[in-house]
N, C-alpha and C positions, 0 to 999 in steps of 0.2 A: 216433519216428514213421515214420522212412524202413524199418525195421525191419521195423515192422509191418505197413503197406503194401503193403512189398513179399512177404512172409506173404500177404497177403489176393491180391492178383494169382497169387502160384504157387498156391494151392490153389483159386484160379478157375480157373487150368489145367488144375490137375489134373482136376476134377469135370469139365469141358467135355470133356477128352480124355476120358476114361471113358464120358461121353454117347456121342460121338465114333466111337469103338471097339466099342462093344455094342449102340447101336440096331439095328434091324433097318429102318428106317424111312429112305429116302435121304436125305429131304425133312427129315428128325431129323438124320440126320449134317452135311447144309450151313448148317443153324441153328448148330448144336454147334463147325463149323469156324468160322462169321464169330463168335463168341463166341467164340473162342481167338484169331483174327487183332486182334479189339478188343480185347481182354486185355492180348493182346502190345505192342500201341501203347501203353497206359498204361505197360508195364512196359519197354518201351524208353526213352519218356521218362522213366519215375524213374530208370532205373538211367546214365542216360549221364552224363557229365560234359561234354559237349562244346557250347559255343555254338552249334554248327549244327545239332542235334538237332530243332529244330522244323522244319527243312526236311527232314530225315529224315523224321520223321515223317509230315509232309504229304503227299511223296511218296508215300511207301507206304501212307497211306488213300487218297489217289486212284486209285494201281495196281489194291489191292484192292475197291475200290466199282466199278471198270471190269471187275472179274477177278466179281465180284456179278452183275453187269447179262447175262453172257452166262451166267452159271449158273442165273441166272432166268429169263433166255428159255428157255435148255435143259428147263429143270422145267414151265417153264410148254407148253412144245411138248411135250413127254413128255406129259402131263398132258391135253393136246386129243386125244391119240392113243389111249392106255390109260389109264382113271381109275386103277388099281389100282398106276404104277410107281413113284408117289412113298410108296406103304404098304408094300411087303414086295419089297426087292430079289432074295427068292431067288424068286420065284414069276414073275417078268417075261421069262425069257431066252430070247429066241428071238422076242419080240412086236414088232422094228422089223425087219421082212425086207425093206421097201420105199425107196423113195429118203429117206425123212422120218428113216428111222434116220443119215443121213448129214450131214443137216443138222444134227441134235440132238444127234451126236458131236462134231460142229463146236463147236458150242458149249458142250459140255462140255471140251473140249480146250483151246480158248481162256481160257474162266474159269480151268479149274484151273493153263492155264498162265501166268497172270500170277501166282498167288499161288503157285505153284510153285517159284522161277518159271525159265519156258526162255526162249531168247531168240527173240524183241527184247524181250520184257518185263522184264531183269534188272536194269534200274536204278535202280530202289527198293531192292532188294536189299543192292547192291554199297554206295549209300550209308546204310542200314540198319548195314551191319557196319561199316565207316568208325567211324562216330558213334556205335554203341553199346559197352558192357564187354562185355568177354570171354566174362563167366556168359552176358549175352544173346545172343551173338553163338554161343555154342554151344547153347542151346535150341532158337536161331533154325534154326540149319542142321541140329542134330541130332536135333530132332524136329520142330516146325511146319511144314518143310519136308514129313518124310518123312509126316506126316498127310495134306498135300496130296496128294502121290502116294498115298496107300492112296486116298483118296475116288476120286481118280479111276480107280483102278483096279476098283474098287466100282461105280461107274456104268456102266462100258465092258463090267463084267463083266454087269452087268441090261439092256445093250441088246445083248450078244452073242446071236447066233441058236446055238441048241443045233449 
């Protein structure tokens, strides 16, 4: 059963990261990433052995549901600005020239860096690896991480002015 499970969680990764990776759609990619960071919660908790693991755990949904709240403000401020920047990131660059683009950076900074994560947000992280197997503990950092950093480098790149 633990087999299988855990089968079904990596090939929910797999598919999420592919979403992920190939949309063109920003507002597709940050769906695609909280569907990979929830993913990963179930498959942290199956794969650990450690009685503290629900604190792990918990931790890092609340990081990430805080790391959420300002990537929604961001989209949702992007979105009062130019309807068109949550549907097609290569067509938006150069459309926040104003102080709003500053604000909106902000808050894409913020979200991606708790799930990122930079500091002060690396606390979840740190006891994330703690608590989890090694498999998870190198997913975690060798790719879920680095998806984090491409998103945001994807967003920063749709509100770069040409």
């Amino acid at each position: 059963m633990l087999v299988l499970t855990s089968t079904l969680y990596l090939g929910a990764l797999v598919v999420v990261s592919i979403v992920f990776l190939l949309t063109p759609s920003l507002f597709t990619m940050f769906i695609a990433f909280e569907c990979l960071l929830l993913t990963s919660l179930g498959l942290l908790k199956l794969t650990s052995k450690s009685e503290r693991i629900g604190e792990a755990v918990s931790e890092m949904f609340m990081w990430t549901l805080f790391g959420s709240f300002f990537l929604l403000l961001g989209f949702f401020t992007a979105y009062a600005e130019v309807g068109n920047f949550l549907d097609h990131c290569d067509s938006t660059a150069g459309l926040f020239a104003d102080p709003v683009s500053g604000l909106i950076s902000f808050f894409f900074i913020i979200g991606f860096g708790v799930k990122i994560p930079v500091w002060p947000f690396i606390s979840w992280l740190l006891k994330a690896h703690v608590e989890a197997s090694v498999e998870f503990s190198i997913l975690l950092s060798g790719f879920i991480v680095k998806l984090g950093i491409l998103g945001l480098w994807r967003i920063l790149d749709a509100l770069a002015p040409d």
